[in-house]
Structure formats: C-alpha cells, structure tokens
N, C-alpha and C positions, 0 to 999 in steps of 0.2 A: 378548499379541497379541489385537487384538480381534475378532469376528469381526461385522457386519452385512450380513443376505441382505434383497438389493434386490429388490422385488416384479415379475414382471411387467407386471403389469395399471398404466395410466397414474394418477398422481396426482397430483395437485399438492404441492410442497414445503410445508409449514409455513410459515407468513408468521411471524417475530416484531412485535409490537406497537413494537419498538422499530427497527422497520426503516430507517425514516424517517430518524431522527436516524445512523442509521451511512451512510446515502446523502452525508446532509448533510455525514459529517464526510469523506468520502472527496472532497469538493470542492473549489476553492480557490476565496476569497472574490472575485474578480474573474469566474469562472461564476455563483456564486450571484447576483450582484448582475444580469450579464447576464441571464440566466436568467427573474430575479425581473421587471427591469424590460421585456424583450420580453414576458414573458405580462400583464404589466397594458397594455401598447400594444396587447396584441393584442385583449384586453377590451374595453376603450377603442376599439378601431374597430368591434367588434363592437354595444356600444353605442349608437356615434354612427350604424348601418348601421340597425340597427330601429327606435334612433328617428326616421330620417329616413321610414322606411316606414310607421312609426305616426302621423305626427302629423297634425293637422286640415289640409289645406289645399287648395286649387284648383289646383294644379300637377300635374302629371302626373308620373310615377315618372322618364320620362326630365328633366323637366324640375330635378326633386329632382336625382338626381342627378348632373346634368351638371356643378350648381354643386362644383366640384371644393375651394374657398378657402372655401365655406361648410360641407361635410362635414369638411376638417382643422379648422378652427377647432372643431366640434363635436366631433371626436376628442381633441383637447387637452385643451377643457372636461371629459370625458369622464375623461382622463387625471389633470389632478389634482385632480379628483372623487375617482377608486379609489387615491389616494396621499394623502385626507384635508384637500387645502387650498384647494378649491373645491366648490362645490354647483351639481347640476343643476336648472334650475327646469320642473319639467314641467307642460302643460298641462292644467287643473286637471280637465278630464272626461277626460282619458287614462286608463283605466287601464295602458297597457302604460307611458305615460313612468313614474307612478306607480313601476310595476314597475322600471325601468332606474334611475330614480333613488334608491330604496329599493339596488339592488344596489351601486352605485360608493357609496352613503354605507358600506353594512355593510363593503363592501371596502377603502376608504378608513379605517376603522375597524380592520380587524383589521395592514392592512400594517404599521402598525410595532409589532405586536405578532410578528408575522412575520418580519421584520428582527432584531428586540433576541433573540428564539431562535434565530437563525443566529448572531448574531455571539457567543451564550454559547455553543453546539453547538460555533464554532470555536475559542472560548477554552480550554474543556476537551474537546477531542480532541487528547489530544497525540500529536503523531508527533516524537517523539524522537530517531530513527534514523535516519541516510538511506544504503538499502543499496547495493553495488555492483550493476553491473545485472547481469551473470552470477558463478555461481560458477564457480571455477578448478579445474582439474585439472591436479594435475604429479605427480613422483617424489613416493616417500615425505621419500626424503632432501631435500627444499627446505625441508620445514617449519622453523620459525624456533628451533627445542627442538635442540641440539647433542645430546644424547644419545639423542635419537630419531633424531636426523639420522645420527648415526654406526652403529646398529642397522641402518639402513637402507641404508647406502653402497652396498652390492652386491646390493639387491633389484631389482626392477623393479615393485615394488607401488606405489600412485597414491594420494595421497591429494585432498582436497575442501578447496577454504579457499574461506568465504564471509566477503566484508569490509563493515564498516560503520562509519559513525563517529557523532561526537555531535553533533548539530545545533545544540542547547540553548547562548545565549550570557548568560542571565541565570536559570538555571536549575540548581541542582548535582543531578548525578543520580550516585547510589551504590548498592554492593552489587551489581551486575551481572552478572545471573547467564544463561548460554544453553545452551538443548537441541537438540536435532534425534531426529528420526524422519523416518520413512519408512512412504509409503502407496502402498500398489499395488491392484488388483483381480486377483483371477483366478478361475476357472470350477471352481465343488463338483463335487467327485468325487463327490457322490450324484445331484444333479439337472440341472447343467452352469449351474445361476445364478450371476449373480457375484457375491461375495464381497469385500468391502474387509477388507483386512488394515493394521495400523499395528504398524510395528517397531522397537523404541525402536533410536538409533543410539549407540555411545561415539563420545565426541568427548576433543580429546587435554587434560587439565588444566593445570596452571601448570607443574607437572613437566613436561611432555610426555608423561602415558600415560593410558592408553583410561580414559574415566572417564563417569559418566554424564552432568555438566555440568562446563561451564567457568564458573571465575567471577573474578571483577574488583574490587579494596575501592573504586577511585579509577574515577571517569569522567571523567577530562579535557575540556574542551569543545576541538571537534572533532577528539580523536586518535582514527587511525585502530583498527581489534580487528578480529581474524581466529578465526574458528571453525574449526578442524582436524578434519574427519573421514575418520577411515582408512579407504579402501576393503577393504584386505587382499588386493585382487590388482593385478596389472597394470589400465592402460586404455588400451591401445592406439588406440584409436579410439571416437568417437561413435556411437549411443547405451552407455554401461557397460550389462555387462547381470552381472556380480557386483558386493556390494558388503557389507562382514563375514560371507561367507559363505553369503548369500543369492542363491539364483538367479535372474535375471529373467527369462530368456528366455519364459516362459507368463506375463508381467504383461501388465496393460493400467492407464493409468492413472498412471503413476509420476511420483508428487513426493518430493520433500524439501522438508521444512518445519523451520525452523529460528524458536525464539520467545526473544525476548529479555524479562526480567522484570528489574526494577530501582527502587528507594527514590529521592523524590526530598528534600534538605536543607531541611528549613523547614516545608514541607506537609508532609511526612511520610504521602504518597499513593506506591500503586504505580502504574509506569508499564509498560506491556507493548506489545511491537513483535515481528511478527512478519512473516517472507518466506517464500513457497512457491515453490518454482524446478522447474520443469515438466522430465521427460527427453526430454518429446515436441516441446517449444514453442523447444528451442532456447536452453535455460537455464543451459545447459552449456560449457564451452569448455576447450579442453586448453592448458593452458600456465602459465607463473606471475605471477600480478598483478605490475601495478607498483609496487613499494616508493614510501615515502613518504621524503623525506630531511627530517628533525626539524631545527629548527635553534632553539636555543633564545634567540636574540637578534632572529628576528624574530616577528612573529604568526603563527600557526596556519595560517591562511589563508593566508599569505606562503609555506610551507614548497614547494618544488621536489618536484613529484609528483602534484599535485592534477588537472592538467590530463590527467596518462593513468590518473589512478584505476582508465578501467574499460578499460585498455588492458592488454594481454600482454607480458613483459619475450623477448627470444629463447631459444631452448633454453640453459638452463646448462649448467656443467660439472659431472662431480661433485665432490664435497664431498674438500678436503683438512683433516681437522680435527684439532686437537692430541690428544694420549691424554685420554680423561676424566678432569676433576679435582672428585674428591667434594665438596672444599670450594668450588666455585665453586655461586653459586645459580644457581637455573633462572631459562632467559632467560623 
C-alpha cells in the first residue's frame, strides 16, 4: 500500500516532455487531420487579414475589404502557401508581407514533417484492446470457473467481471497477462490531508482462485476474456462500498484500474492496455454481461452476441451443477 500526501498549497502537475505524443495518440486520424487542416485555414485567413491591412494602396480599409472574392482568393493563396505548394509574392518594401510571407513558407515547410509524425505516433500507439464500457456486477456463483461457482452456490457475495476483446486482425498477440488494483483517497488521522492509497486486488486465475494475475498463452483475434474480481461480500446496490475486505465508506475517489500486458509474434514488442472504471462516474452496473455464442464455422465477427456486448443478460437462476470432477480441466 502506497502511501502519497497531496499538498495544500496550489501547484501545477508535472508536464512530461512526452506529453504531446500521448495527446496525439489518444486521437483518431480523421481529428488529427480536421484539427490539422482548420488551424492552417485559420492561419491562412489570418494571413490574407493583415496582409490586406498591410499592403501599399489608395483604397480605403472599407474599400479593401468589402472586396469579399478578392480576400478568399488571398486566403487560399495563403492556404497552400502553409501546406508547401504555393508562394506568397510580397510587396518588395513591405516589410510585414516580407513577414507573412517568410511564415506560410516556414509553415508550408515544417507540415508535412508534421503530418509523417502523426501518421508514425499513430502507427506505434497501439491500442490493442477494446474494452466493454462498464464493468458487471453479479453473484459469486455466475462466474464461468464450475468450481468456484459451486463454492459459491449458497453465498450471496458479488463478484466484478470486466470484458474485453482483441482488436488486432493482422497482428498475433501472446502471453496475456492482467492485474487490477484499487485507488481511493481518504483523510490522515494526523493532519486530515488526503492521502491516495493503491490496493493490489486478486483476481480469479485459470483454476478459478484468488490469485495475483490472470493469464492467457493464446490471444485469439477478436475472442472475447473476462477478468474476475471477487468482491467478498454481497452488492446489493450501487455504489459497493466493501470490496476483499476493504472498507469504503470514508473513501473519496475510487477507481479500479485494471492493466493488461502482452508479447506481440514477430516484433517481439510489449504491448500494454489499460482501463480505469470510476465508482463515482457510473462505471459500475449490477448484473451479468452478455455471453458471446462462438461458433466456429463462421468469422468472429459473425459470432451471435456482439451487438449486446455491452448490454445485461436478466437475473439468473442459480447454479445446478454436477458434483466436482477432479479430472475435468478448468474451464
């Protein structure tokens, strides 16, 4: 358990240097591209605006610019100018055109060095995973582990399945390994600061029991993996406020964060995905996903289930399950 005491007095966070590039990668390429091209439009009118107010002439400001078909035209020019595949010709004792025209050329310069690092920023940010949008909350006994399930028949303890699958259609990703913890705040008994606490969580292994991670040899492209974490009590209702033991009712704060780590075939790079599911945000929901129906004669994609992925199956019943048989492997 770790402990950090957050200051009073106001500070600004740390910036990383590499802040930038994680912006970049949290985007999709059809923003960046919007993005990219309204701020050089905006340039580019900006441009064609002071040089219309800069330049030599006997017209009057309303007379500049009333002509409405002669300031686009100059905004255009303007335009791909700062995208590299026209030149501004400024008036040769200007100095401001001088100035505007020196910028759209630098600008026009650096964009498609600008570009070719977005479109590598987006080639290696991989997001691998794509999770369900809430975790589930049901009975102990739902879990998909027969011999946890039957331990559990007659409890009323809840456990947490968070689902995600593999996105990756030309990519093998192996060795699949997931954790979870838990982060809360709450106020030191010496000075009433708050205090972030992180609590490592078990989660349930290939057997079905409390283990520190779950892990995986095979990552199928896109089957679905469920992470099992046992609460250890009931949950009656939203927000849980136990959860192995842990009290929350003095939290503030509370996530679950769940990270996935994983080798991919070929590169021989790790890949890491991770989700934080807020108690406060709503991240939460009681009942049991929707099973996926596999069917191994069509594509993946084809399989019956996909469309209520993030949808709630009704209250089950419980569990009628045969006696335990040693010799059967775990599901």
């Amino acid at each position: 358990m770790s402990r950090v005491r957050l200051s009073g007095r106001r500070r600004a966070h740390p910036r990383y240097r590499t802040s930038v590039r994680w912006w970049i990668a949290g985007r999709t390429v059809h923003a960046l591209l919007l993005m990219t091209l309204g701020a050089l439009a905006g340039l580019s009118v900006v441009i064609a605006v002071v040089w219309t107010l800069t330049e030599h002439s006997a017209r009057s400001m309303a007379e500049r610019f009333s002509a409405g078909e002669r300031l686009l035209d100059l905004s255009l020019s303007a335009l791909r100018a700062c995208v590299g595949t026209d030149n501004l010709e400024p008036e040769p004792d200007s100095t401001a055109h001088q100035v505007l025209a020196t910028v759209s050329s630098v600008t026009g310069s650096l964009v498609p060095a600008v570009l070719l690092g977005i479109v590598l920023i987006k080639m290696f940010a991989l997001r691998p995973f794509v999770w369900r949008q809430r975790a589930s909350i049901s009975h102990a006994w739902t879990a998909d582990f027969p011999s946890y399930s039957r331990r559990h028949a007659d409890s009323d303890d809840a456990i947490i399945a968070v689902r995600f699958y593999n996105r990756f259609d030309n990519l093998s990703v192996v060795d699949l390994r997931a954790r979870a913890h838990l982060r809360y705040l709450e106020r030191s008994p010496h000075d009433g600061s708050l205090v972030i606490y992180k609590q490592w969580l078990k989660v349930l292994d290939a057997q079905g029991e409390p283990a520190d991670e779950r892990a995986w040899l095979a990552v199928e492209r896109g089957a679905p993996f469920t992470v099992w974490i046992p609460v250890g009590s009931p949950v009656p209702e939203l927000p849980f406020r136990h959860i192995q033991g842990h009290d929350l009712d003095g939290s503030q704060g509370v996530k679950l964060l769940v990270r996935l780590t994983a080798r991919t075939v070929g590169l021989g790079t790790e890949v890491a995905d991770e989700r934080w599911f807020d108690l406060a945000a709503g991240d939460f929901e009681l009942g049991r996903f929707v099973p996926l129906e596999p069917d191994l004669d069509k594509d993946v994609w084809q399989w019956n289930g996909w469309t209520g992925f993030d949808g709630l199956m009704p209250p089950p019943s419980p569990p009628r399950l045969p006696p335990d048989d040693p010799t059967r492997p775990a599901s």
